[in-house]
C-alpha positions in Angstrom: 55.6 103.4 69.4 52.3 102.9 71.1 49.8 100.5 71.0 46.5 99.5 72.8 43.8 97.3 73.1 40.1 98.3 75.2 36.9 97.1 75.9 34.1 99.4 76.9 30.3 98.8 78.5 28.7 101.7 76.9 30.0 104.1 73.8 28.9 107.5 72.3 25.6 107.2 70.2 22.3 109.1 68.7 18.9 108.4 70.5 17.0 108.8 67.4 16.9 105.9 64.1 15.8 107.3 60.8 13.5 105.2 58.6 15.7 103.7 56.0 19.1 104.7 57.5 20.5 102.8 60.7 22.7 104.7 62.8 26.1 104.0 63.0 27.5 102.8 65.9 30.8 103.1 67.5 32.3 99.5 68.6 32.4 98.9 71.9 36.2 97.0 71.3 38.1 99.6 70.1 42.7 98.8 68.5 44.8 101.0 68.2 49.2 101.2 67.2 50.5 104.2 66.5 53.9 105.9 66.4 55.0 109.6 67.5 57.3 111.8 66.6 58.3 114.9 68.9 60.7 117.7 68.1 61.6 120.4 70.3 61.5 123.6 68.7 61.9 126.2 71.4 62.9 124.6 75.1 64.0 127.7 76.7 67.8 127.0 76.3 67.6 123.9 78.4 69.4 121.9 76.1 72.6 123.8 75.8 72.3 124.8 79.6 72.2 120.9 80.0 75.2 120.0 78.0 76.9 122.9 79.9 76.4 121.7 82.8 77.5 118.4 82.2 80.4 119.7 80.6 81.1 121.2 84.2 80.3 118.3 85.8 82.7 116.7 84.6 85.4 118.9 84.7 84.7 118.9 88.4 85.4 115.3 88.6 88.3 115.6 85.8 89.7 118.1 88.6 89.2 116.3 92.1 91.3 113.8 89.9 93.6 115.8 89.6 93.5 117.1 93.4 93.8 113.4 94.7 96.8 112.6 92.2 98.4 116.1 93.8 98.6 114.2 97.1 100.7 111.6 95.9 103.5 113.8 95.0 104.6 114.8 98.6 104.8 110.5 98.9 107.0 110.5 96.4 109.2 113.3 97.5 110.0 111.4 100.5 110.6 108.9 98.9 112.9 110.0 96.5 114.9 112.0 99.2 114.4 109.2 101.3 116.9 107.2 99.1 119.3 110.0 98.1 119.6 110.3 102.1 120.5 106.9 102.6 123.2 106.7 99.6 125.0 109.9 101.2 124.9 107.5 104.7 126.3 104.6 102.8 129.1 106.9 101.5 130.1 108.5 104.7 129.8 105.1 106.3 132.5 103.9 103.6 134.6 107.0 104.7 134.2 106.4 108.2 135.7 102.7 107.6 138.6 104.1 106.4 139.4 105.9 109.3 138.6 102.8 111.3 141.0 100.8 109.1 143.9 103.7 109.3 143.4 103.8 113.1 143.6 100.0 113.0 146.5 100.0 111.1 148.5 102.2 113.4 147.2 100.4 116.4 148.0 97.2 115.1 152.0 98.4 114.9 151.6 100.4 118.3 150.8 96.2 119.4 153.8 95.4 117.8 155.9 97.7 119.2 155.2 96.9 122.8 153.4 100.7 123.1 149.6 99.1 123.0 147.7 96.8 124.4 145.4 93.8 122.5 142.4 95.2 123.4 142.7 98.4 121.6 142.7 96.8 118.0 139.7 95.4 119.1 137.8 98.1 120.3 138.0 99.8 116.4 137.2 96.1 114.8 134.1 95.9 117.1 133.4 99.9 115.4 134.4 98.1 112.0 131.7 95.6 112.3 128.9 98.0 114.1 130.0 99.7 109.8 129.1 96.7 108.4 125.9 96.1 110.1 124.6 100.1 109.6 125.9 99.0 105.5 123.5 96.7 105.3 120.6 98.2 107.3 120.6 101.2 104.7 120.9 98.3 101.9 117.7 96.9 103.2 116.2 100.6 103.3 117.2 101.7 100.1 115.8 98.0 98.7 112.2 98.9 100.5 112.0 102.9 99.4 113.0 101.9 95.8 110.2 99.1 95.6 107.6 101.6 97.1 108.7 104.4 94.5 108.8 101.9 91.9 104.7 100.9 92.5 104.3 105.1 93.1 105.6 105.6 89.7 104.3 102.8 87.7 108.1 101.7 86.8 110.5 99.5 87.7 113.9 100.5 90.0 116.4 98.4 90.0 119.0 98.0 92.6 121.6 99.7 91.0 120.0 103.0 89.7 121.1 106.5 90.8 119.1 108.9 91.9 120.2 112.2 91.4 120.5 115.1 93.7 118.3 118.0 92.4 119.2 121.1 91.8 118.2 124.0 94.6 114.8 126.2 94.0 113.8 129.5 94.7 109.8 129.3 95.1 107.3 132.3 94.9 104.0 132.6 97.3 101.2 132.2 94.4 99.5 129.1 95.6 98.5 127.3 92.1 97.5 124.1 93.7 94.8 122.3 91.5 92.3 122.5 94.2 92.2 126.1 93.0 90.7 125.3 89.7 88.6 122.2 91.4 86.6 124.9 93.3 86.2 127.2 90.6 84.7 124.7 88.7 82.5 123.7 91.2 81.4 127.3 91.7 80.7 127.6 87.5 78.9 124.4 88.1 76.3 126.1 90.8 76.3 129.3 88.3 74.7 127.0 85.7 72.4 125.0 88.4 71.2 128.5 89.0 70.5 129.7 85.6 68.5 125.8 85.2 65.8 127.1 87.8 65.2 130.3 85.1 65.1 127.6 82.4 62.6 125.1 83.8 60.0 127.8 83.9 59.9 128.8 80.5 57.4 127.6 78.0 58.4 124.6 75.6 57.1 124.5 72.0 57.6 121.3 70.4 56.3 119.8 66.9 54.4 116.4 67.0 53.4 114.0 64.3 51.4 111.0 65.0 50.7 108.8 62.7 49.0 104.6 62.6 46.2 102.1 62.6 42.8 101.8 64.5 39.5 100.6 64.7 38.1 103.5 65.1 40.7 105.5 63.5 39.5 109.1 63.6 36.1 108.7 62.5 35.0 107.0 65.4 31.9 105.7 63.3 33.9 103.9 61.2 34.2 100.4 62.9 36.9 99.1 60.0 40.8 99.4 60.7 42.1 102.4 58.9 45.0 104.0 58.9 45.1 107.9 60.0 47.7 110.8 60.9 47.5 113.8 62.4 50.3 116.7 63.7 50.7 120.4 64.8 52.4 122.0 67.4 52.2 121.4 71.2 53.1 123.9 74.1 54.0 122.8 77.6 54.4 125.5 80.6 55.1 124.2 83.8 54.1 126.6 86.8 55.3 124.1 89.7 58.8 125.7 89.1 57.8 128.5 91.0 56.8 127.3 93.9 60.1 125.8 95.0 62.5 128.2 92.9 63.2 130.6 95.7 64.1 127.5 98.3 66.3 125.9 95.4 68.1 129.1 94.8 68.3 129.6 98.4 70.3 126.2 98.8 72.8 127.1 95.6 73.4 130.2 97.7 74.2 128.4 100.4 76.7 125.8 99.3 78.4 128.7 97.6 79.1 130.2 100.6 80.1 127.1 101.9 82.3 126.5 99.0 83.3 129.9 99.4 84.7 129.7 102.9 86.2 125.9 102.0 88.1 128.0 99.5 89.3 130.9 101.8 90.3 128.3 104.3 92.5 125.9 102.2 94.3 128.8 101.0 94.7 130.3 104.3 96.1 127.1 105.6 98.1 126.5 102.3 99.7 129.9 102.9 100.1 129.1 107.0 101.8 125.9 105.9 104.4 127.8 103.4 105.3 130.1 106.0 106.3 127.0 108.7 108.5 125.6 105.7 109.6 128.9 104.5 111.0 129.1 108.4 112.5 125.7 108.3 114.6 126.5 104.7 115.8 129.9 106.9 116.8 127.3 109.9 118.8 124.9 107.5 120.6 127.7 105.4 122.1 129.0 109.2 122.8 125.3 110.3 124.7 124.2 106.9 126.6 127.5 107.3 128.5 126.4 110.5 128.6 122.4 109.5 131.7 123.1 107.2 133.4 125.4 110.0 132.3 122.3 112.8 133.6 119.3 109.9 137.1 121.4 109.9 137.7 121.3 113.1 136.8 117.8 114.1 138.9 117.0 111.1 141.9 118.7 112.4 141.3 117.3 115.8 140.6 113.8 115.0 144.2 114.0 112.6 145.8 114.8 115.6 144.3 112.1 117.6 145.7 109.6 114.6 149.1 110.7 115.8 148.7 110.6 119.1 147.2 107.0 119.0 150.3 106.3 116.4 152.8 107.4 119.1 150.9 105.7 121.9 150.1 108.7 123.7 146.3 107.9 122.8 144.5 105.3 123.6 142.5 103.9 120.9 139.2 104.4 123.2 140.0 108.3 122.7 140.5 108.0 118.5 137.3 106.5 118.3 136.2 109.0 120.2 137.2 111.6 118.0 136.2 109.7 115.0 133.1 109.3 115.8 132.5 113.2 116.4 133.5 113.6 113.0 131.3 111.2 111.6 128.4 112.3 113.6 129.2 116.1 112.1 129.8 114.8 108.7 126.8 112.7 109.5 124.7 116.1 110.4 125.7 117.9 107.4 124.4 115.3 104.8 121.4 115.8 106.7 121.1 119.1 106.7 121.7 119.5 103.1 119.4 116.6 102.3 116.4 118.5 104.7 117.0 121.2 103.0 116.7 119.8 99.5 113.2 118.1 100.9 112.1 121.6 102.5 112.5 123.4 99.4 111.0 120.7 96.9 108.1 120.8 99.8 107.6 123.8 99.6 106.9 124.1 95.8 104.6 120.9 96.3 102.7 122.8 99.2 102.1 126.0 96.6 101.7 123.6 93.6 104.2 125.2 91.6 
């Protein structure tokens, strides 16, 4: 809807009166409102390019969504892992009291009997309580990994939930990350920006229908408001197009290269990465192959250390000792298993499978 209002000094007219008939003259303040009406009839294909592109727009963003939610994962793994590491501690912790307590029960008689001295109850209730304390440090660490996972996962965990250990993975070396799909979109996206700078330069043909009230209307000799209309069919050709469509395709050109080589490189690195933890899965597989041999023996040799101490041949310095190696291997084979539980499950987050 348009409308206007003017004042001119000066307006069309004929030099020349005839007797008998004045010349009309064309008012110098001159009204008009109208309203138009376009309709595109042939644009080139610039509005389906331009809901394509949008389309792919957005299915960029969609996707680097989707590539910034991927990161979280690896969070969460740890995490998770985190807490299953911790519970196996707080179980071999409660095992390792109860050889504490056994050795402190056969200390305690060995005092009895005459065979051992004060002090070496004391040394295992001073290992008794160190127990306690390393109980409640992994209480407190369990507490703080399940609040974080909780907020990670939009869902509360309480205190007594059980995480469960998951099952072992074999994992392929197709890399199906998302950022894949992100920067294929990205390069459909400059395919389209490329076909809009063979668009732009094509003719549009549009209809037009105008229609309203002036004074003049279309017979500017007419100085009373009348009402008029007119139509037909417009054409519009831009030429500035070429001038500047070489540098513009130039540029697309450019950032697909770029993109290109953004491409080549995250994949190269992705597959550099995979082989590092591909290594470290090799590494644990050998190391939790010998922890069952290494737990045997320190098993065997801390029973025999029991008897000793029971018989008073050991003191119970020496028990804890042994105890304590067995622990410690015990100790490295949870962690073994659980690194290799977080190398695998790693290793499928790193490919995205």
């Amino acid at each position: 809807i348009y409308g206007q209002a003017t004042y001119q000094s000066d307006v069309p007219h004929i030099p020349i009166e005839l007797p008998g008939n004045p010349t009309p003259l064309i008012p110098k303040d001159q009204y008009k409102i109208y309203g138009e009406l376009n309709q595109v009839i042939y644009d080139g294909g610039a509005t389906s390019l331009k809901k394509e592109t949008q389309e792919a727009e957005s299915q960029v963003r969609k996707q680097g969504l989707e590539v910034e939610l991927y990161k979280l994962r690896e969070r969460i793994n740890q995490l998770y892992f985190g807490i299953l590491l911790i519970d196996e501690q707080t179980k071999q912790s409660a095992l390792y009291s109860k050889d504490l307590e056994l050795g402190l029960k056969k200390t305690t008689a060995a005092i009895e009997q005459g065979i051992a001295l004060k002090s070496s109850a004391d040394v295992l209730r001073v290992e008794l309580l160190k127990i306690q304390q390393r109980v409640i440090e992994l209480a407190s660490a369990r507490k703080a990994y399940t609040d974080m996972l909780g907020l990670m996962i939009n869902k509360p965990i309480d205190e007594p939930s059980i995480l469960l250990m998951p099952p072992g993975i074999d994992v392929d070396d197709e890399v199906k990350r998302p950022e894949i799909a992100w920067y294929d979109f990205q390069m459909q996206n400059l395919t389209l920006q490329q076909s809009q700078l063979q668009v732009i330069n094509r003719p549009k043909i549009s209809f037009f229908l105008q229609g309203g009230v002036g004074r003049p209307a279309l017979n500017f000799f007419d100085d009373q408001f009348t009402g008029f209309y007119y139509g037909g069919l417009r054409m519009a050709w831009p030429l500035g197009g070429y001038y500047v469509n070489a540098n513009e395709k130039a540029l697309i050109d450019i950032r697909r290269q770029e993109l290109s080589i953004q491409q080549e490189t995250f994949l190269f690195n992705t597959r550099l990465q995979s082989k590092k933890e591909n290594q470290e899965i090799v590494k644990l597989e050998s190391l939790l192959a010998t922890d069952d041999e290494i737990i045997q023996l320190r098993s065997s040799i801390k029973t025999s250390a029991l008897n000793q101490l029971e018989n008073g041949v050991m003191t119970s310095s020496d028990y804890l000792r042994e105890a304590n190696a067995e622990d410690l291997a015990r100790q490295n084979q949870i962690l073994h298993q659980m690194q290799l539980r977080i190398a695998q499950y790693t290793l499928r987050t790193t490919l995205g499978q």
